[in-house]
PyMOL Python script that loads the backbone (N, CA, C, O; Angstrom):
from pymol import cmd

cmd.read_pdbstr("""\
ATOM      1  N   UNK A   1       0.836  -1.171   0.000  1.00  0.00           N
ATOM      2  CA  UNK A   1       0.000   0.000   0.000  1.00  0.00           C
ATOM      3  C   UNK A   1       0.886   1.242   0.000  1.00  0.00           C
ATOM      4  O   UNK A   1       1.761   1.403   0.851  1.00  0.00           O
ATOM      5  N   UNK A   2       0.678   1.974  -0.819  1.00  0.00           N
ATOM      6  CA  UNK A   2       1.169   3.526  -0.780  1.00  0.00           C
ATOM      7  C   UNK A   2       0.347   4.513   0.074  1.00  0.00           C
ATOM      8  O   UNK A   2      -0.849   4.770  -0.063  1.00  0.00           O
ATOM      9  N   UNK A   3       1.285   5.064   1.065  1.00  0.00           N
ATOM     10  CA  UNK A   3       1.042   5.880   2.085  1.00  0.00           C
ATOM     11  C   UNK A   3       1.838   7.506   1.740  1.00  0.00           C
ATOM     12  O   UNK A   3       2.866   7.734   1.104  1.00  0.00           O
ATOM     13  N   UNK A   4       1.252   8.095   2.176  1.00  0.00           N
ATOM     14  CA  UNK A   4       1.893   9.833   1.660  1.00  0.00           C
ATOM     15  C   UNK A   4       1.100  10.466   2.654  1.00  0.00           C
ATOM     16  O   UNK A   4      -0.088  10.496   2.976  1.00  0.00           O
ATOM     17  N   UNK A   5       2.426  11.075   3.114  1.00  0.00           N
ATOM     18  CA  UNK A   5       2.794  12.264   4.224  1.00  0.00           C
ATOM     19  C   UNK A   5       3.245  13.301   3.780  1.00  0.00           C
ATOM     20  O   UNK A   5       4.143  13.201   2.945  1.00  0.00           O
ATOM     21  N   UNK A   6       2.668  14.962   4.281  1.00  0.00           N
ATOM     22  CA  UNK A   6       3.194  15.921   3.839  1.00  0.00           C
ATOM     23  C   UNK A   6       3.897  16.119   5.510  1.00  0.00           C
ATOM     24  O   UNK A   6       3.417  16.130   6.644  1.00  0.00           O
ATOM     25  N   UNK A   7       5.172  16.249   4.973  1.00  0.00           N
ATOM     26  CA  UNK A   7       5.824  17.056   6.020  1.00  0.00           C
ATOM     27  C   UNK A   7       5.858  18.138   6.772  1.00  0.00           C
ATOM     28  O   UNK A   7       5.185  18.916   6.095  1.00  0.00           O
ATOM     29  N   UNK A   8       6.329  18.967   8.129  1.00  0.00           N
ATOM     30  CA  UNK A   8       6.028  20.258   9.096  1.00  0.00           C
ATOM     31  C   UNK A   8       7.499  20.485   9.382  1.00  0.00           C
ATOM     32  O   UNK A   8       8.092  19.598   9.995  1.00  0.00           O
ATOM     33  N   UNK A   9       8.047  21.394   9.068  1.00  0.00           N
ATOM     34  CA  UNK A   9       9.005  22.279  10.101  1.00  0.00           C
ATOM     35  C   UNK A   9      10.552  21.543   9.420  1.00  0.00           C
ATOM     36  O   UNK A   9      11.540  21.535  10.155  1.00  0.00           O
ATOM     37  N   UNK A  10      10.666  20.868   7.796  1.00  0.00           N
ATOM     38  CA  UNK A  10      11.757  20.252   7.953  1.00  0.00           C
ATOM     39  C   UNK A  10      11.556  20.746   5.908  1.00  0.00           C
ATOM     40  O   UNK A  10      10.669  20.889   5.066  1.00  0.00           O
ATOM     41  N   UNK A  11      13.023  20.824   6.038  1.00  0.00           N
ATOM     42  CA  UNK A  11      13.578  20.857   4.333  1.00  0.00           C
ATOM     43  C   UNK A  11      12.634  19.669   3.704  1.00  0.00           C
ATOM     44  O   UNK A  11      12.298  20.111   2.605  1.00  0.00           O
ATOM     45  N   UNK A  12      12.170  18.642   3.842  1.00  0.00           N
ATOM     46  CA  UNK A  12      12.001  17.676   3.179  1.00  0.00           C
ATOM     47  C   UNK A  12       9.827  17.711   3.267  1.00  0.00           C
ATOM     48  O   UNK A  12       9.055  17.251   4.108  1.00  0.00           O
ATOM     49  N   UNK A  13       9.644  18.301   2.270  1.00  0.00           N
ATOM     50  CA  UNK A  13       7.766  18.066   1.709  1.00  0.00           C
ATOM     51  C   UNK A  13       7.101  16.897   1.596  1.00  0.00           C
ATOM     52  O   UNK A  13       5.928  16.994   1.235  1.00  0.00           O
ATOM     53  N   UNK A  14       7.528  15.822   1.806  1.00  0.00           N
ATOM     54  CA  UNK A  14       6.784  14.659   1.723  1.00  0.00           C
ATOM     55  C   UNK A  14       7.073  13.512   1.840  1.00  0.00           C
ATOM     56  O   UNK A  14       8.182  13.338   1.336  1.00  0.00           O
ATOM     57  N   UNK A  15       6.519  12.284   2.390  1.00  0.00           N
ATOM     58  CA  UNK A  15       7.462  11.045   2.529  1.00  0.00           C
ATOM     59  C   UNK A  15       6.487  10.092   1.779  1.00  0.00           C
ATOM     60  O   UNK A  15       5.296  10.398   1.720  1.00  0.00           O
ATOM     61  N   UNK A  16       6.865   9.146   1.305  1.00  0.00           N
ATOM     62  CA  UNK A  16       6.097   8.059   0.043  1.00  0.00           C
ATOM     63  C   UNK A  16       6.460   6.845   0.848  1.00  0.00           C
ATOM     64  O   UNK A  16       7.650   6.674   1.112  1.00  0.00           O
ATOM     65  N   UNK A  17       5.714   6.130   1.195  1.00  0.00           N
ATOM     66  CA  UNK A  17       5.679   5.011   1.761  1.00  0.00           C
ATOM     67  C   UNK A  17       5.340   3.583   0.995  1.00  0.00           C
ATOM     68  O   UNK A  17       4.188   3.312   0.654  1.00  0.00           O
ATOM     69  N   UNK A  18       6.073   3.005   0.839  1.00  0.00           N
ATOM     70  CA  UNK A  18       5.321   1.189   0.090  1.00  0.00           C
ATOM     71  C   UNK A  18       5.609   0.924   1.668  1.00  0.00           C
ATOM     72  O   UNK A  18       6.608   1.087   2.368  1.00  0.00           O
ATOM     73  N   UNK A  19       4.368   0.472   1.906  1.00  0.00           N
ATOM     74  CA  UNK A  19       3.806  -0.762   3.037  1.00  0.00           C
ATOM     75  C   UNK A  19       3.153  -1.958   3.237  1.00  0.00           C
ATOM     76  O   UNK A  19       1.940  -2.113   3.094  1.00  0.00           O
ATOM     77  N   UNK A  20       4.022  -2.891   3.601  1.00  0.00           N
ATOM     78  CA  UNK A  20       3.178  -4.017   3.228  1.00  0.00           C
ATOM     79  C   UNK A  20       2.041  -4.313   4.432  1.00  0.00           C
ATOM     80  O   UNK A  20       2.440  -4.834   5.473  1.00  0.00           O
ATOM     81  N   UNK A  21       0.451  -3.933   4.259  1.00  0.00           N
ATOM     82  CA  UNK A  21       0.014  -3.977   5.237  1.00  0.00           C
ATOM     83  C   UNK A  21      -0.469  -5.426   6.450  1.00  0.00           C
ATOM     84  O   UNK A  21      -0.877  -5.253   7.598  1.00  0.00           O
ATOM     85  N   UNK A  22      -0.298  -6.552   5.877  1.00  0.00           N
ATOM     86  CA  UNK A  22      -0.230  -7.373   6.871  1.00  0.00           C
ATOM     87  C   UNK A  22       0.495  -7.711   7.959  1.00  0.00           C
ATOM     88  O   UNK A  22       0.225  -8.089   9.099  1.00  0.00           O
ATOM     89  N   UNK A  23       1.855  -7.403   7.111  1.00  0.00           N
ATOM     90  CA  UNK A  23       3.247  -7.553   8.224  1.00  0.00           C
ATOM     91  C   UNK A  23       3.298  -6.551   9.070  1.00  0.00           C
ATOM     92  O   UNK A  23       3.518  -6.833  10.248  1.00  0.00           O
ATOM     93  N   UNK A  24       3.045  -4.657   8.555  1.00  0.00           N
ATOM     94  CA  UNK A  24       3.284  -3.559   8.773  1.00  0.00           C
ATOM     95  C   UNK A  24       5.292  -3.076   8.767  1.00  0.00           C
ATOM     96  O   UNK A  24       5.950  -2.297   9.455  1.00  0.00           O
ATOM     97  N   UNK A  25       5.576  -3.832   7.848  1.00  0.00           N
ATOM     98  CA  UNK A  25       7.066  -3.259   6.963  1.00  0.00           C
ATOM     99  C   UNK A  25       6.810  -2.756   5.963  1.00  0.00           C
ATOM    100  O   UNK A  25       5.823  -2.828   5.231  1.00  0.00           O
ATOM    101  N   UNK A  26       8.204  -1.937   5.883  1.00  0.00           N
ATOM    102  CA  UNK A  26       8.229  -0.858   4.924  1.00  0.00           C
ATOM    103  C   UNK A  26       8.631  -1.569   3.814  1.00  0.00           C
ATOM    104  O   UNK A  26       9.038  -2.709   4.042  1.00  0.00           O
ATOM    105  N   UNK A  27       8.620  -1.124   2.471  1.00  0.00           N
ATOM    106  CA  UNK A  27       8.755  -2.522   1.510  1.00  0.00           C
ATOM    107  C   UNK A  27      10.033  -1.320   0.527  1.00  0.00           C
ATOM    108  O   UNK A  27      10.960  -1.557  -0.248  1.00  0.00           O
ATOM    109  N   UNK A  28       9.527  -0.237   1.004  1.00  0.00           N
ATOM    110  CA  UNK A  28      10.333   1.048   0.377  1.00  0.00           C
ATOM    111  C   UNK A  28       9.469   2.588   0.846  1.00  0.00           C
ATOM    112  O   UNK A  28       8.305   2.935   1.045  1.00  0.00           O
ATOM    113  N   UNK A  29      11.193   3.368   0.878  1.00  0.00           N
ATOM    114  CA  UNK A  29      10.275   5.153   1.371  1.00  0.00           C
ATOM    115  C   UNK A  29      11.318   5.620   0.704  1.00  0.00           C
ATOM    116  O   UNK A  29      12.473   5.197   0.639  1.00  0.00           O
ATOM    117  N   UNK A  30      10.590   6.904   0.014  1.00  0.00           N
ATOM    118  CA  UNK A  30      11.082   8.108  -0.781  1.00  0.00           C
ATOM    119  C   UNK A  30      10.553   9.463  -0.007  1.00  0.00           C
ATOM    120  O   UNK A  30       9.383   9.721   0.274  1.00  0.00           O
ATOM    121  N   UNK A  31      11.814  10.324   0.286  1.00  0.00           N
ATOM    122  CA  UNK A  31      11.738  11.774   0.955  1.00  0.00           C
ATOM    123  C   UNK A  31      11.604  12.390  -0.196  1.00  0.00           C
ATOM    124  O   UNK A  31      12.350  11.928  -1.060  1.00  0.00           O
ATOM    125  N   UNK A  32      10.862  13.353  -0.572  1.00  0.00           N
ATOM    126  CA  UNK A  32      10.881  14.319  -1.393  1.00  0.00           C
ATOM    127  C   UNK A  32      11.759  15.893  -1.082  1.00  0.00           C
ATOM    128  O   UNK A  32      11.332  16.633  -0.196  1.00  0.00           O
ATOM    129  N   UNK A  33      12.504  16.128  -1.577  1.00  0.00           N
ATOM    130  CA  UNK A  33      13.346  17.180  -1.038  1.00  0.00           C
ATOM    131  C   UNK A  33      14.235  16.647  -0.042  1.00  0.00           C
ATOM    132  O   UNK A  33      14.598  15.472   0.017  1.00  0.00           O
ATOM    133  N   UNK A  34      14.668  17.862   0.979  1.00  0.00           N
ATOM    134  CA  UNK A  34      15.687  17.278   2.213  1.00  0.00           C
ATOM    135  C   UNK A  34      17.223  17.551   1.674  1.00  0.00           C
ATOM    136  O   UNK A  34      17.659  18.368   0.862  1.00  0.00           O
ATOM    137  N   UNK A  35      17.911  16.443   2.528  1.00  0.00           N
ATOM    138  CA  UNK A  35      19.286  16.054   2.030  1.00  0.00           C
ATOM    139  C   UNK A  35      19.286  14.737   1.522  1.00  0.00           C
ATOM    140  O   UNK A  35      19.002  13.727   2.167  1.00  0.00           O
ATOM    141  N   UNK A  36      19.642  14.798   0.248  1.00  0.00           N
ATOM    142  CA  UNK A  36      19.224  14.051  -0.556  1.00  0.00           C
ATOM    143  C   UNK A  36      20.095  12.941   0.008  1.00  0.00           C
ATOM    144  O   UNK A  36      19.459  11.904   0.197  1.00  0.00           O
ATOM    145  N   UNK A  37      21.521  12.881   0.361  1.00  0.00           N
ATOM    146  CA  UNK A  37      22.378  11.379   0.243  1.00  0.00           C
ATOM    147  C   UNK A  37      21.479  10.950   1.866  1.00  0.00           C
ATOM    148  O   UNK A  37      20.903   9.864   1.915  1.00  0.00           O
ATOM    149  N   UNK A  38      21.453  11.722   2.874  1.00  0.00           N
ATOM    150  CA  UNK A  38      21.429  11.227   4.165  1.00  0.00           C
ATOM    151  C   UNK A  38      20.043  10.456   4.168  1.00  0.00           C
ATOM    152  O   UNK A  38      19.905   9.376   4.743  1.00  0.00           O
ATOM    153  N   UNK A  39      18.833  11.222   3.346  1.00  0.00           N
ATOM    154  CA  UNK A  39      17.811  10.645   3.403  1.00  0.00           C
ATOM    155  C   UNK A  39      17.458   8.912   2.783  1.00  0.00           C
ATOM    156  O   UNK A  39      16.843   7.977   3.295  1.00  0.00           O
ATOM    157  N   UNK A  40      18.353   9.103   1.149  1.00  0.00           N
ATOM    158  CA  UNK A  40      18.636   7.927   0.771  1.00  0.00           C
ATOM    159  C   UNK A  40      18.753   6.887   1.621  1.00  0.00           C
ATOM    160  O   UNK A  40      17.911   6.003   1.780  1.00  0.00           O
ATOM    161  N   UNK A  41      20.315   7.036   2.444  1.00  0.00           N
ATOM    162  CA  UNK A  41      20.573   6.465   3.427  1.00  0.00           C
ATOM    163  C   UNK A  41      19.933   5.919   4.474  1.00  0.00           C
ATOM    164  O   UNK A  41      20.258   4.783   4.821  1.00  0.00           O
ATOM    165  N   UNK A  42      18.680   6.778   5.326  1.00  0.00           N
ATOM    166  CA  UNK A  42      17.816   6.413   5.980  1.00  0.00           C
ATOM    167  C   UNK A  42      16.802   5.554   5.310  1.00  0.00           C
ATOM    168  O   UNK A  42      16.014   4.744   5.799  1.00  0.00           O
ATOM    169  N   UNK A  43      16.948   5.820   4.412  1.00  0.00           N
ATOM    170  CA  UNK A  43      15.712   4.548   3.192  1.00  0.00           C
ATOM    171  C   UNK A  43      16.177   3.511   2.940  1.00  0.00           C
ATOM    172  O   UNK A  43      15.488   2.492   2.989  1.00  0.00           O
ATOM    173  N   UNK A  44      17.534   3.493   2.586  1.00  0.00           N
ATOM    174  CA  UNK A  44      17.957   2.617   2.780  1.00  0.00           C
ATOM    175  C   UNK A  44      17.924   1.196   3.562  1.00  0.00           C
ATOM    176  O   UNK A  44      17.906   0.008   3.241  1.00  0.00           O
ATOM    177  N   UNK A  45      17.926   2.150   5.070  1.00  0.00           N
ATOM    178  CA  UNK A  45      18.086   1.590   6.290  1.00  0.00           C
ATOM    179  C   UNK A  45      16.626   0.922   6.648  1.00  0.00           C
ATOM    180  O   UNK A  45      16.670  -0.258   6.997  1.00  0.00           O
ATOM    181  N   UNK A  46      15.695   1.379   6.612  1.00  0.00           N
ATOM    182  CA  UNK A  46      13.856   1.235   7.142  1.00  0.00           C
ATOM    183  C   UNK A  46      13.819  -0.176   6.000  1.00  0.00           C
ATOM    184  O   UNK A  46      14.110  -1.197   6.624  1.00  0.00           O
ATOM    185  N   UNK A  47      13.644  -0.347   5.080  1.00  0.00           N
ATOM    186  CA  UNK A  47      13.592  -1.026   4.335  1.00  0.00           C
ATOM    187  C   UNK A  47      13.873  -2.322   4.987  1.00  0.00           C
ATOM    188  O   UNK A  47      14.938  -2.638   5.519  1.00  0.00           O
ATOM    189  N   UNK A  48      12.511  -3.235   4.861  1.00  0.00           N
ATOM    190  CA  UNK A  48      12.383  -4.850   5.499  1.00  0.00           C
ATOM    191  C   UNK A  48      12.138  -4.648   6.891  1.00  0.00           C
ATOM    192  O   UNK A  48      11.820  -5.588   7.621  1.00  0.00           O
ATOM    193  N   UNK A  49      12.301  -3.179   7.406  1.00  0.00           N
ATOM    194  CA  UNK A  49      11.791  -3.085   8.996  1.00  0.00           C
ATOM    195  C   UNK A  49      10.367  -2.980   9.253  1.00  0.00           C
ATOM    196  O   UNK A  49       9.557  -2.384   8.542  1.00  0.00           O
ATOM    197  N   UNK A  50      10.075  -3.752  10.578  1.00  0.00           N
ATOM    198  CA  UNK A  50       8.467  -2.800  11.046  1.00  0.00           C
ATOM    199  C   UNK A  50       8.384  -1.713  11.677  1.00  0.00           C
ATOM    200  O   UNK A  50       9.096  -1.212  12.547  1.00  0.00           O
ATOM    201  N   UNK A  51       7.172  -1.286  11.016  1.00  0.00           N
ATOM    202  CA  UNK A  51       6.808   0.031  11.236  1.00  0.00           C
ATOM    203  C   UNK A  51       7.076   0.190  13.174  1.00  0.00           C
ATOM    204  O   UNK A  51       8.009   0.917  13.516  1.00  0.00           O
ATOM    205  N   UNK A  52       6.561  -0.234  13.859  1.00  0.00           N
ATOM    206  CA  UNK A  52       6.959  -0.042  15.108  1.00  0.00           C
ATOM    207  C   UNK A  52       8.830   0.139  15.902  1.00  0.00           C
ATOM    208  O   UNK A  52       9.198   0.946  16.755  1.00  0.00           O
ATOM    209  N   UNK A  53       9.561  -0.841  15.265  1.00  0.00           N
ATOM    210  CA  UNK A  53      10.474  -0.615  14.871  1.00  0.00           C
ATOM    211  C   UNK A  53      11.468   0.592  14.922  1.00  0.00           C
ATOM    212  O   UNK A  53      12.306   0.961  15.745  1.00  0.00           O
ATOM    213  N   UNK A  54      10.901   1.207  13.321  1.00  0.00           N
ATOM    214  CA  UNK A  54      11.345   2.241  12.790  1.00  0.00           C
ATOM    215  C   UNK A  54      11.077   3.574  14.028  1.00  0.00           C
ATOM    216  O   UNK A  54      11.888   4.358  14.519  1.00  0.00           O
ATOM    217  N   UNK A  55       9.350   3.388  14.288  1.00  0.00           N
ATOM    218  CA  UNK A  55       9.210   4.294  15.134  1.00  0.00           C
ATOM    219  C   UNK A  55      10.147   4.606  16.371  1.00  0.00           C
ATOM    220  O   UNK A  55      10.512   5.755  16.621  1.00  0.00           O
ATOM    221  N   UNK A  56      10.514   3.500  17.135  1.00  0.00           N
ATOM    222  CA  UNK A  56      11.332   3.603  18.443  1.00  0.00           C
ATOM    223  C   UNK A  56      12.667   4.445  18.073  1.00  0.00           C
ATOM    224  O   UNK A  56      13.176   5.401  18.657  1.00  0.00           O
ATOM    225  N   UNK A  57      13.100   3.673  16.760  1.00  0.00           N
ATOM    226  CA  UNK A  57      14.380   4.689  16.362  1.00  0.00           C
ATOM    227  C   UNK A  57      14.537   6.037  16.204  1.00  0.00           C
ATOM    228  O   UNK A  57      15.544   6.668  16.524  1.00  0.00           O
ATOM    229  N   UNK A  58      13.526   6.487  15.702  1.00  0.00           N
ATOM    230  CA  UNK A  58      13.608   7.823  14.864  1.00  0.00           C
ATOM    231  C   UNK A  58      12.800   9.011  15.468  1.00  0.00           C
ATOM    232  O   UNK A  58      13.014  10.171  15.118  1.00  0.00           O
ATOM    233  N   UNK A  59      11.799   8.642  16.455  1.00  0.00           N
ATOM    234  CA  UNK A  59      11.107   9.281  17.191  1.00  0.00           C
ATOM    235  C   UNK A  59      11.972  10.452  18.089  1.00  0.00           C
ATOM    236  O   UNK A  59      12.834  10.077  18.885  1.00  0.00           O
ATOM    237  N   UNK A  60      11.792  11.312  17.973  1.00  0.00           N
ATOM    238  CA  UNK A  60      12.462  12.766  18.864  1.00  0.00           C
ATOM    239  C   UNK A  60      13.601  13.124  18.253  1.00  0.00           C
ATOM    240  O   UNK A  60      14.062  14.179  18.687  1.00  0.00           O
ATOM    241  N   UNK A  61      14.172  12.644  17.454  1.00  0.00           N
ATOM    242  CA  UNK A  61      15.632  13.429  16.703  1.00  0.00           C
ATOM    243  C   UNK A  61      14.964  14.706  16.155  1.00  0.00           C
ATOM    244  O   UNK A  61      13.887  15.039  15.660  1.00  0.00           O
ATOM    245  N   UNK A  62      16.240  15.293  16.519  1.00  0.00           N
ATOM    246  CA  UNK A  62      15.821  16.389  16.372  1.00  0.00           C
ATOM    247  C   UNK A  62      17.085  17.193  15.229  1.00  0.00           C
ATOM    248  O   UNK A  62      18.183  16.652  15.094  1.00  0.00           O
ATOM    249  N   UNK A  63      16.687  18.715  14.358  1.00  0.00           N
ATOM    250  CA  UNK A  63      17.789  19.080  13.617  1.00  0.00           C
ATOM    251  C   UNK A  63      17.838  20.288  13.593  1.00  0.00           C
ATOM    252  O   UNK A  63      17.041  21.100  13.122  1.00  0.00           O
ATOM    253  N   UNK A  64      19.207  20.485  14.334  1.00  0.00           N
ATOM    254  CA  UNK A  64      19.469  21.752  14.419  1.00  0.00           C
ATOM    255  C   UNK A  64      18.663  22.723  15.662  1.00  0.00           C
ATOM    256  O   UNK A  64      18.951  22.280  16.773  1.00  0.00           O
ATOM    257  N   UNK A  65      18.032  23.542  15.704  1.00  0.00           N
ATOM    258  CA  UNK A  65      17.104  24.620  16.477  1.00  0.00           C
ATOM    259  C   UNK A  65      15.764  23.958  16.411  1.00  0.00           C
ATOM    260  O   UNK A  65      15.226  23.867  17.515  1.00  0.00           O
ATOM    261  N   UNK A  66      14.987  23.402  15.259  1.00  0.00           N
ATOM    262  CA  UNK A  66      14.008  22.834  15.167  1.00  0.00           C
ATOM    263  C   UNK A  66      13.798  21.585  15.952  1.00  0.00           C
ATOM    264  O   UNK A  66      14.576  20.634  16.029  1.00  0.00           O
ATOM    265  N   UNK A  67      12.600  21.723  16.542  1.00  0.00           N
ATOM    266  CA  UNK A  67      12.541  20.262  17.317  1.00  0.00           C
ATOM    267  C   UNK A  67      11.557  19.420  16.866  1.00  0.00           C
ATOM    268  O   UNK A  67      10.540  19.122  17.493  1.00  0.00           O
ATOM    269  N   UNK A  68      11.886  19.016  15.707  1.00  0.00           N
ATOM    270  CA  UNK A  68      11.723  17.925  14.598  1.00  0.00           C
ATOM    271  C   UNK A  68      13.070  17.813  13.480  1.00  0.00           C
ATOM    272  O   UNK A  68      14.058  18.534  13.344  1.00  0.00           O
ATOM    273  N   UNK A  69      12.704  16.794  12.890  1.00  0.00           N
ATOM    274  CA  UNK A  69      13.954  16.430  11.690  1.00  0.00           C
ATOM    275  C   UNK A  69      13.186  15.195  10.615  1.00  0.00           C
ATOM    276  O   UNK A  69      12.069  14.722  10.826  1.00  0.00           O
ATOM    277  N   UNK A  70      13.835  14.931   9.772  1.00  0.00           N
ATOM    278  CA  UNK A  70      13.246  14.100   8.432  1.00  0.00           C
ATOM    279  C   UNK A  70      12.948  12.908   9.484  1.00  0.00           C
ATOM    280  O   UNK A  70      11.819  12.457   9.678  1.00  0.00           O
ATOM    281  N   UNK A  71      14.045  12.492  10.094  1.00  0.00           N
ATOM    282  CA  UNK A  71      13.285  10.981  10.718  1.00  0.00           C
ATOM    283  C   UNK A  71      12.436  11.315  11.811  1.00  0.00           C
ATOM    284  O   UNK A  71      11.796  10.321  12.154  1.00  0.00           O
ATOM    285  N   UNK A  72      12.201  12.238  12.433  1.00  0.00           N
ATOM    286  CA  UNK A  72      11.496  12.429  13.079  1.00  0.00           C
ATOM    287  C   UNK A  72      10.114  12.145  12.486  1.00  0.00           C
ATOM    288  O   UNK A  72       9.313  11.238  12.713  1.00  0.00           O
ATOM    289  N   UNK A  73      10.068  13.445  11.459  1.00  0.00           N
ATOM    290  CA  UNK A  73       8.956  13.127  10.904  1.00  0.00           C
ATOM    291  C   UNK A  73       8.517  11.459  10.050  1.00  0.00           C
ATOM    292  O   UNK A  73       7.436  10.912   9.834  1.00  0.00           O
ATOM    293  N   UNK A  74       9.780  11.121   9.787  1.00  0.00           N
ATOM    294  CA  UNK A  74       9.135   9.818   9.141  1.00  0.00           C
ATOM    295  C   UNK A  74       8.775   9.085  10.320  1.00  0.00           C
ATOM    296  O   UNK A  74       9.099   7.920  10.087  1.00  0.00           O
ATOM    297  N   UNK A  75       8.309   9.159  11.381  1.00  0.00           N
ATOM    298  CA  UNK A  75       8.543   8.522  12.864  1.00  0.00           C
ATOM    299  C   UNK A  75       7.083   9.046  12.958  1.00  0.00           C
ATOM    300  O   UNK A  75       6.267   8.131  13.074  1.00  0.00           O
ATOM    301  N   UNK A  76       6.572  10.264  12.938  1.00  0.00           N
ATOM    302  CA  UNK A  76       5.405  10.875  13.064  1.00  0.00           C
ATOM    303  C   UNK A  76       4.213  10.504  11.487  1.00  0.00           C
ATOM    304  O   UNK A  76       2.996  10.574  11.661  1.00  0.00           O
ATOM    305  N   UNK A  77       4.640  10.231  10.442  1.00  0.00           N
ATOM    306  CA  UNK A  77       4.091   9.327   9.354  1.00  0.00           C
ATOM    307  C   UNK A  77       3.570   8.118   9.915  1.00  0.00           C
ATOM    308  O   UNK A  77       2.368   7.892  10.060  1.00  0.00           O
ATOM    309  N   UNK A  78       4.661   7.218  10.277  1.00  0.00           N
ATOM    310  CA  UNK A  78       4.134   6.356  10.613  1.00  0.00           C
ATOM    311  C   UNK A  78       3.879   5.823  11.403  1.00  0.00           C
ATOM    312  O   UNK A  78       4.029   4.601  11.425  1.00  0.00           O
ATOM    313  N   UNK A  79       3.358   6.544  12.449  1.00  0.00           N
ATOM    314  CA  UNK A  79       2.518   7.043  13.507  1.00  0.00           C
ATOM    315  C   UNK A  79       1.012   7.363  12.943  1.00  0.00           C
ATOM    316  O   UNK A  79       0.038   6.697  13.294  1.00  0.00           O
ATOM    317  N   UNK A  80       0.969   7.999  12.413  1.00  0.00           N
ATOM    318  CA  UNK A  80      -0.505   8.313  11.841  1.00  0.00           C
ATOM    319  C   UNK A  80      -0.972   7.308  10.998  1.00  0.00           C
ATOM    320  O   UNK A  80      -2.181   7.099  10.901  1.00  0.00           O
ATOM    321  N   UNK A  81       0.175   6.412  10.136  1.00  0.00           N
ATOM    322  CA  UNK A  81      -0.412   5.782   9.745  1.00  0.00           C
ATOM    323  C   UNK A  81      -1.205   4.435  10.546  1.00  0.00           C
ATOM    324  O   UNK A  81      -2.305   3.978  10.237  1.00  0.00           O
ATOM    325  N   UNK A  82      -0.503   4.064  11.410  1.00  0.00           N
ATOM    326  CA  UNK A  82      -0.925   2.949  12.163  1.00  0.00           C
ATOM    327  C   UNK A  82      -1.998   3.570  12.756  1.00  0.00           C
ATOM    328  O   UNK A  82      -2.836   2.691  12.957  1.00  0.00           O
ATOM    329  N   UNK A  83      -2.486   4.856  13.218  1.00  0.00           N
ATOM    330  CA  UNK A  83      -4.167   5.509  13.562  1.00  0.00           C
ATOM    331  C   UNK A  83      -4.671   4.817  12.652  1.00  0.00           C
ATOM    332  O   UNK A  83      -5.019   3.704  13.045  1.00  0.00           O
ATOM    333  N   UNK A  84      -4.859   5.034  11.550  1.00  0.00           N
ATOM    334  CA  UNK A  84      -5.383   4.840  10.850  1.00  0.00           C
ATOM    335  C   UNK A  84      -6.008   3.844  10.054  1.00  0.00           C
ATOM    336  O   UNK A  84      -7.127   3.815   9.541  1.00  0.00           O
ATOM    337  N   UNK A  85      -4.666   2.685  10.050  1.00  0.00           N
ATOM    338  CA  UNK A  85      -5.049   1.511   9.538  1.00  0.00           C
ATOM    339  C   UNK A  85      -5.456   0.277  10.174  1.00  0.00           C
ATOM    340  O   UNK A  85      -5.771  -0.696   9.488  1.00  0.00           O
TER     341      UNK A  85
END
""", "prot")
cmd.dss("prot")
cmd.show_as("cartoon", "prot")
cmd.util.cbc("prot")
cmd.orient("prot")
């Protein structure tokens, strides 16, 4: 299932989610904008993880002055998504 998040308070507008919803792993995620290598990298990384998982990791990082960051927010994605589904 494709999931899409618009992003708050961070260089990066949107996160694209493939989810496989029985397992609740990420099957693949694309940041739109951001820093492009680091985000890669974090996509990299989520990939074959569960969503709960991912959350414990990435939850409260923070960047810079802002108290949020890309994984944060991908942490707060999929968060809403599990409301939801």
């Amino acid at each position: 299932m494709e999931y899409r998040y618009k992003t708050n308070g961070v260089c990066s507008t949107e996160i694209i989610f493939d989810i496989d919803e029985k397992t609740k792993v990420i099957n693949d995620l694309k940041v739109i904008n951001g820093c492009n290598g680091n985000l890669k990298g974090i996509s990299a990384l989520v990939k074959g993880m569960k969503i709960e998982d991912i959350i414990s990791k990435l939850e409260g990082i923070t960047c810079g002055f802002r108290n949020t960051s890309c994984p944060d927010q991908i942490a707060m994605a999929l968060k809403e998504y599990l409301n939801n589904y």
